[in-house]
Backbone as CSV, one residue per row, in Angstrom:
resi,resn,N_x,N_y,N_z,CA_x,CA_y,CA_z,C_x,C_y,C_z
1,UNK,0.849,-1.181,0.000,0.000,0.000,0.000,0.892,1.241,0.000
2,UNK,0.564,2.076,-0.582,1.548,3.321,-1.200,0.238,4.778,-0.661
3,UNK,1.242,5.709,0.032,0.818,6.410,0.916,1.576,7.968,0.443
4,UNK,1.956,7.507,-0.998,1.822,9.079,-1.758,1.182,10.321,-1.913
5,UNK,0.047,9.578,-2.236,-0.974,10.821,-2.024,-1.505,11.756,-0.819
6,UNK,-1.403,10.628,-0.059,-1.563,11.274,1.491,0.091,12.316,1.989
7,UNK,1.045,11.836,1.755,2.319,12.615,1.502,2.133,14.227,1.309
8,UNK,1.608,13.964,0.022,1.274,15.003,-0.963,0.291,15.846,-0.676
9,UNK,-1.046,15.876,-0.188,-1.638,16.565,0.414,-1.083,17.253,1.693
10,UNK,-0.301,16.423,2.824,-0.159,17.138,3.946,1.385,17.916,3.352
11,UNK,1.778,17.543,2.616,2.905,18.936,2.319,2.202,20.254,1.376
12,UNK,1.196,19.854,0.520,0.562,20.980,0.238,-0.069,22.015,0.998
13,UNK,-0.937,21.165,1.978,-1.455,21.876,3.651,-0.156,22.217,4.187
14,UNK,1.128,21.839,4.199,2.240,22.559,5.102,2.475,23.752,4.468
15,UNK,2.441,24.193,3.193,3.397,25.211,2.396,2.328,25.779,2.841
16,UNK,1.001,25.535,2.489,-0.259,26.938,3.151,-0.185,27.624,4.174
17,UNK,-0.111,26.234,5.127,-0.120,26.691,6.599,1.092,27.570,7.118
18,UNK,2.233,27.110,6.362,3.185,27.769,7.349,3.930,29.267,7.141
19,UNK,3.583,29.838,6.028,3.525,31.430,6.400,2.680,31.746,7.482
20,UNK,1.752,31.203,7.703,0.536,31.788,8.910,1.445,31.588,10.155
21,UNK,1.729,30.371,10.554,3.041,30.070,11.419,3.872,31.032,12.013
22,UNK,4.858,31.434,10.731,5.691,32.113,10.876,5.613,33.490,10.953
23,UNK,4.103,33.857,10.857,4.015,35.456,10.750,4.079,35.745,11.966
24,UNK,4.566,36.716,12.105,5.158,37.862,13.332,3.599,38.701,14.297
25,UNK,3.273,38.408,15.274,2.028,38.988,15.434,2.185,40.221,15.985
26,UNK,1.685,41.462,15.357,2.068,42.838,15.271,1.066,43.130,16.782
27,UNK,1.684,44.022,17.809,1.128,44.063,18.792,1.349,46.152,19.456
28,UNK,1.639,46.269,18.456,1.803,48.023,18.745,0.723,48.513,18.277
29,UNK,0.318,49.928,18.222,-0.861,50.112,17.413,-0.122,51.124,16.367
30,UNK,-0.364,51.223,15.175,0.429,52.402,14.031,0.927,53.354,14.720
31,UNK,0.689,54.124,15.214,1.362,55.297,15.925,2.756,54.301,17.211
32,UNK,2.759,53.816,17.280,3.383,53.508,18.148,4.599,52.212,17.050
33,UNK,4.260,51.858,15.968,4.828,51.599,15.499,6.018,52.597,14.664
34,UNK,5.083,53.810,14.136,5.523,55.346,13.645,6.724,55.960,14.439
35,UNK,6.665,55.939,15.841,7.533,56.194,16.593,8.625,54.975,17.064
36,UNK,8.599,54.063,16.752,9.483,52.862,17.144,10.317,53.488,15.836
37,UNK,9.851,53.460,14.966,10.614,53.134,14.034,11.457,54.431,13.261
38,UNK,10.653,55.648,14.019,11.361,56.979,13.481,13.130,57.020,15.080
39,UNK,12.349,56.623,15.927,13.089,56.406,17.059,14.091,55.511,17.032
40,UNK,13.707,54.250,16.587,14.908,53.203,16.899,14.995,52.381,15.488
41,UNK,15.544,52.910,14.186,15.432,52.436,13.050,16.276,51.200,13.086
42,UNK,15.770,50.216,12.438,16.558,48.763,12.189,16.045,48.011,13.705
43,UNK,14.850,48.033,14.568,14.283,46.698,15.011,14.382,46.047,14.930
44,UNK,14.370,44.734,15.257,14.203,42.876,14.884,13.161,43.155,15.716
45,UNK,12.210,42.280,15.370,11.040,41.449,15.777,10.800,40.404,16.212
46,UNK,10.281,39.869,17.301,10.395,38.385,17.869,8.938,38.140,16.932
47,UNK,8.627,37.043,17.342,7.303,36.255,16.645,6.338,36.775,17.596
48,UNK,6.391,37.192,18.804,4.943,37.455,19.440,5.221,39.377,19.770
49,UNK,5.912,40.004,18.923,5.654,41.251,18.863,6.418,42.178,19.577
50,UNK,8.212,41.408,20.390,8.990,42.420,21.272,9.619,42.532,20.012
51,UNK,10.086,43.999,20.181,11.366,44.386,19.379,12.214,44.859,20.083
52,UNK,13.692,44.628,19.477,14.787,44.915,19.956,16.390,44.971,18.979
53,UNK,16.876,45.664,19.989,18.138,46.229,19.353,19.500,45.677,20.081
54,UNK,19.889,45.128,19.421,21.276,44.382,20.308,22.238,45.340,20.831
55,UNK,22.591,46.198,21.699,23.547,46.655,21.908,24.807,46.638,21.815
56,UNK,24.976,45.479,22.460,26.308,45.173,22.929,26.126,43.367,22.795
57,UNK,27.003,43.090,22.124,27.065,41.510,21.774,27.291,40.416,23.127
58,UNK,26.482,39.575,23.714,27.076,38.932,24.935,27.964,37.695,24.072
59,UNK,28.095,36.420,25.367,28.963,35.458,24.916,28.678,34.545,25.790
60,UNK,28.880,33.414,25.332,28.789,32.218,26.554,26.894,32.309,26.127
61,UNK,26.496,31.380,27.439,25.077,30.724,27.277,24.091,31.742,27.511
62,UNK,22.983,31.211,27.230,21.975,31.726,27.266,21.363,31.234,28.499
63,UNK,20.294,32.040,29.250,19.411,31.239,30.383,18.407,30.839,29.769
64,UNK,17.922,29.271,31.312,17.269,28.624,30.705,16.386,29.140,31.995
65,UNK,15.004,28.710,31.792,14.141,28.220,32.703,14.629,27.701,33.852
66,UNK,14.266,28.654,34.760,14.466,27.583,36.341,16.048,28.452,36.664
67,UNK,17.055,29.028,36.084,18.505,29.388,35.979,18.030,31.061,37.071
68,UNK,18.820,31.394,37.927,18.959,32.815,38.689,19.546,33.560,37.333
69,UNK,18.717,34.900,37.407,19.624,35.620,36.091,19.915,37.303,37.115
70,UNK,20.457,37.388,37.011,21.040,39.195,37.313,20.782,40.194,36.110
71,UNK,20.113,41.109,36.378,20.086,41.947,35.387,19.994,43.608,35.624
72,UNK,20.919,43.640,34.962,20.734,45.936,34.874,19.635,46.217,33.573
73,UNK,19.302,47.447,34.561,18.130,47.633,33.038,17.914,49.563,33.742
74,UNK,17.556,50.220,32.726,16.480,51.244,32.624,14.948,50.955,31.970
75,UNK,14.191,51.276,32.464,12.821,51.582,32.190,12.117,52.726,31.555
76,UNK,11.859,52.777,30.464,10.592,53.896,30.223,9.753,53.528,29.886
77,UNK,8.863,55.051,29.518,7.888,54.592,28.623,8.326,55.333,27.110
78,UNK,7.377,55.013,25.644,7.569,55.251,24.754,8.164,56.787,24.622
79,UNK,7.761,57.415,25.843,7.788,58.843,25.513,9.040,59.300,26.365
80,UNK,10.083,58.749,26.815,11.338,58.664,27.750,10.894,58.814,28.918
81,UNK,9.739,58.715,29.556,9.769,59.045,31.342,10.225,57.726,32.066
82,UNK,11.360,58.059,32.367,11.871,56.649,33.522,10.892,56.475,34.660
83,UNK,10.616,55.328,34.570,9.879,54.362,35.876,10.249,53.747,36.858
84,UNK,11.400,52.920,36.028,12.175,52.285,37.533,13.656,51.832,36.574
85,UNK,14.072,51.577,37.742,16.044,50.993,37.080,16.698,50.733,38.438
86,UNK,17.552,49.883,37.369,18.788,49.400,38.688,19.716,49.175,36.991
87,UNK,20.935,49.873,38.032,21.967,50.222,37.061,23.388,50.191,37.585
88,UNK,22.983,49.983,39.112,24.291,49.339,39.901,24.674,47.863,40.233
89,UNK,26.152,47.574,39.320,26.508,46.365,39.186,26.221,45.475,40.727
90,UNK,26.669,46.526,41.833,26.776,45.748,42.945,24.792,45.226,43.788
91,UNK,24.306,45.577,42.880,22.799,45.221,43.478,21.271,45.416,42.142
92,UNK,22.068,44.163,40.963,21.706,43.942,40.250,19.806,43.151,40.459
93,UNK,18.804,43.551,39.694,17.595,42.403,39.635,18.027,41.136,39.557
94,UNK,17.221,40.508,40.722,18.202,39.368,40.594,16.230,37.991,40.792
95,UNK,16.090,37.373,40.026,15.074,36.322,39.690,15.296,35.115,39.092
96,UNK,14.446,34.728,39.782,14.224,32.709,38.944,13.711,32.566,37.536
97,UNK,14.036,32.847,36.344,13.771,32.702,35.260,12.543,32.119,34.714
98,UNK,11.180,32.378,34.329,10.222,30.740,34.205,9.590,30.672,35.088
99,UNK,9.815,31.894,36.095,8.312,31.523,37.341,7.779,32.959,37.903
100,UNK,7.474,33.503,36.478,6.547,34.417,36.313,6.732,35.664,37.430
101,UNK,8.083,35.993,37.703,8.547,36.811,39.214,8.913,38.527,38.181
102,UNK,8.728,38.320,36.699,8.414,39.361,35.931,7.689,39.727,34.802
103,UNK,7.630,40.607,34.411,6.580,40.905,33.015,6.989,39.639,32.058
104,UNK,5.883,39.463,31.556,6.021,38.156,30.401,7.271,38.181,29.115
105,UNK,7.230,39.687,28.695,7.952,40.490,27.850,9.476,39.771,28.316
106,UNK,9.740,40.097,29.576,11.097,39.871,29.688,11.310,37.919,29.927
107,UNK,10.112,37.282,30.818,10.557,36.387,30.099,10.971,35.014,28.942
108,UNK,10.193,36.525,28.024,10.417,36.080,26.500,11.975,36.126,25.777
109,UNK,12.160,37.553,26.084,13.473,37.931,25.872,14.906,37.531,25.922
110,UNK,15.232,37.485,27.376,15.848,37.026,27.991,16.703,35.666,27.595
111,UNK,15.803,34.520,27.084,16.853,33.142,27.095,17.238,33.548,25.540
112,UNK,16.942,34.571,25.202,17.005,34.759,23.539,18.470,35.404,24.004
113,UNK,18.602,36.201,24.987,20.206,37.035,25.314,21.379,36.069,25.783
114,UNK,22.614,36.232,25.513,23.636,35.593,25.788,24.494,36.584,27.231
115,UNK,25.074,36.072,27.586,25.587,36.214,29.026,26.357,37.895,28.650
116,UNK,25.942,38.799,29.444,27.160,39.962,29.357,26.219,41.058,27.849
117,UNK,25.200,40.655,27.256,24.799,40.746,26.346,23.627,42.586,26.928
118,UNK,24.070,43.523,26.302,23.018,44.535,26.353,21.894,44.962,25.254
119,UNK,20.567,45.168,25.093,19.899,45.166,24.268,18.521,46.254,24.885
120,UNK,18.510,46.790,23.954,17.174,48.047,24.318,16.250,47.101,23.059
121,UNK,15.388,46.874,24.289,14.104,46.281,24.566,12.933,46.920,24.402
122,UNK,11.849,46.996,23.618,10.777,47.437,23.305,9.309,46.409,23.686
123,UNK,8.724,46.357,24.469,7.793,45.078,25.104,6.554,45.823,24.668
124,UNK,5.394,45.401,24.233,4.379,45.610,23.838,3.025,46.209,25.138
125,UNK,2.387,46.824,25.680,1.810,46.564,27.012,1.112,45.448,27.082
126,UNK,1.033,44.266,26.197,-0.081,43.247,26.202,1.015,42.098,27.265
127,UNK,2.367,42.344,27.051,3.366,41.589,27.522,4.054,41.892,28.441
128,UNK,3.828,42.883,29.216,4.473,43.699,30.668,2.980,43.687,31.666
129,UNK,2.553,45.627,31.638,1.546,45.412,33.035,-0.264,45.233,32.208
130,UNK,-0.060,45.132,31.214,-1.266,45.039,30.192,-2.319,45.982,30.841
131,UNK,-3.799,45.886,30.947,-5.063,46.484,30.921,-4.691,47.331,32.753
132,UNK,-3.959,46.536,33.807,-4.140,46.968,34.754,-3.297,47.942,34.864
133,UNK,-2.060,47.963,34.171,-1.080,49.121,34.254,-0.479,49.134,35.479
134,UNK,0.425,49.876,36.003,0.779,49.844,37.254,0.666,51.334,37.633
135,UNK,0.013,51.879,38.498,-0.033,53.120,38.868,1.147,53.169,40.098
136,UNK,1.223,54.659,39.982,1.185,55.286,39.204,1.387,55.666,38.293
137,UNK,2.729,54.645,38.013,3.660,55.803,36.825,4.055,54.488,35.475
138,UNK,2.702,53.751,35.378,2.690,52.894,34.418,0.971,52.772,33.587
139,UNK,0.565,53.369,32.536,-0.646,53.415,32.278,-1.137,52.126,31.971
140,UNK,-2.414,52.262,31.780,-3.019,50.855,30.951,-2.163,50.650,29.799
141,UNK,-2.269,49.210,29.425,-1.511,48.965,27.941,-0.148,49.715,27.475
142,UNK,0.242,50.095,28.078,1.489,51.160,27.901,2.355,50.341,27.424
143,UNK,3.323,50.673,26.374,4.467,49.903,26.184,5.452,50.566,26.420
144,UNK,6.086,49.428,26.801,7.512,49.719,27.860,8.966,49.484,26.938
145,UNK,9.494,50.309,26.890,11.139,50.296,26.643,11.816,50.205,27.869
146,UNK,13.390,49.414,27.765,14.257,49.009,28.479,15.672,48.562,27.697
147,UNK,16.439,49.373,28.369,17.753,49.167,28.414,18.165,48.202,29.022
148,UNK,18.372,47.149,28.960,18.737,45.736,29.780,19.951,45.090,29.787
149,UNK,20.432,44.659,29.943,22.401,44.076,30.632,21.844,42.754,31.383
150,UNK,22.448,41.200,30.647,21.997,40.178,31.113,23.710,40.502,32.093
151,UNK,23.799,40.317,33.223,24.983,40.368,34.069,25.234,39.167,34.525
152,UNK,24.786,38.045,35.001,24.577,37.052,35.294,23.667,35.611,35.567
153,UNK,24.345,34.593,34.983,23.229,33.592,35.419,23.595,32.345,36.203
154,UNK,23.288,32.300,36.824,23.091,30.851,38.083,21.974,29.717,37.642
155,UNK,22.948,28.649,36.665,21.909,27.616,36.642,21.201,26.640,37.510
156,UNK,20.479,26.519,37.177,19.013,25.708,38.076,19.898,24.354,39.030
């Protein structure tokens, strides 16, 4: 029994399906794309809608799930008002990777960064404090920029 045809159909259904797959799901609204892009020209795009700019090249591994990571970062919003930061090496953010102890945004990001690695970070508000915002000085849906420095990781 010869199972060609069946072959042949599910690779025809693959070539359909998988641009849909691979499309990038746009999560800014135009104006906020308008300004990403007059602001921080040459973005990359993850698949669920962070963009970012590599700064500074890291080396060595990436974190995994479950791994302690250290991190320096600045915070704004689209419009530069700083929110929060830690920017001193000696009392770095320091969290369990994978157990939700930050915005979703970052830990999307993050195992994507290599050790020592700096990158200004653009998070969507659907992927940080979303509908509830953080008051004061975080609106609804707001999207958040960050200057980020993976400094260290402690595996699991």
């Amino acid at each position: 029994m010869t199972y060609r045809p069946l072959r042949l159909i599910l690779a025809i259904l693959m070539i359909g399906i998988a641009p849909s797959l691979l499309a990038q799901r746009e999560r800014l609204t135009p104006d906020e794309i308008e300004l990403v892009d007059k602001k921080w020209p040459g973005t990359k795009k993850t698949g669920t809608g962070i963009r970012y700019i590599i700064q500074k090249e890291g080396t060595g591994d990436s974190p995994n799930p479950g791994d302690r990571v250290a991190v320096l970062y600045v915070g704004t919003l689209l419009d530069g008002t700083k929110f929060d930061a830690r920017t001193d090496p000696a009392d770095p953010l320091v969290f369990r990777l994978g157990r939700q102890e930050v915005i979703a945004g970052w830990e999307q990001i993050l195992p994507l960064m290599k050790l020592n690695e700096k990158r200004l970070v653009i998070i969507p508000g659907s992927l940080a404090y979303g509908s509830r915002g953080r008051a004061p000085s975080i609106g609804r849906d707001a999207t958040l920029v960050f200057e980020m420095e993976l400094v260290k990781i402690n595996p699991q």
